[in-house]
C-alpha positions in Angstrom: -53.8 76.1 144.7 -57.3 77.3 146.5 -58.4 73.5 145.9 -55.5 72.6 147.8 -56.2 74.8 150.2 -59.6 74.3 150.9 -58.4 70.7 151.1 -56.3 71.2 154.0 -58.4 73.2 155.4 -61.0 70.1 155.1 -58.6 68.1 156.8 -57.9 70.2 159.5 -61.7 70.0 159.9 -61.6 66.7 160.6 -59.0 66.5 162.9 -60.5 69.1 164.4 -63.9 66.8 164.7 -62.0 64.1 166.1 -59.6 65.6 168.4 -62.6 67.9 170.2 -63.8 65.2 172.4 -60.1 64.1 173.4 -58.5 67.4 174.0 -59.4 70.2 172.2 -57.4 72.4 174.4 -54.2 70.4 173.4 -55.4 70.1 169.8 -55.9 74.0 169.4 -52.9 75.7 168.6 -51.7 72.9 166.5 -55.0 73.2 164.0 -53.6 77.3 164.2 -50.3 76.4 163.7 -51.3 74.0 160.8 -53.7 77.1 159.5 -50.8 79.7 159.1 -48.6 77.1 157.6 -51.6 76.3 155.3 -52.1 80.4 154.9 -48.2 80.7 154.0 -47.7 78.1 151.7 
């Protein structure tokens, strides 16, 4: 289960990575959103 977090967390990373030079304002409170979800699953 912490692989599987620190997997999502990984991806989120990413996303992160290539969402910051689109719209990172935009992006933001999805990768939160994504990180509770990730936190409460």
């Amino acid at each position: 289960m912490l692989a599987k977090q620190k997997g999502v967390i990984s991806n989120v990373r990413d996303i992160i990575e290539k969402l910051h030079n689109h719209n990172f304002r935009f992006a933001k409170p999805i990768v939160e959103q994504i990180l509770k979800e990730a936190g409460e699953a």
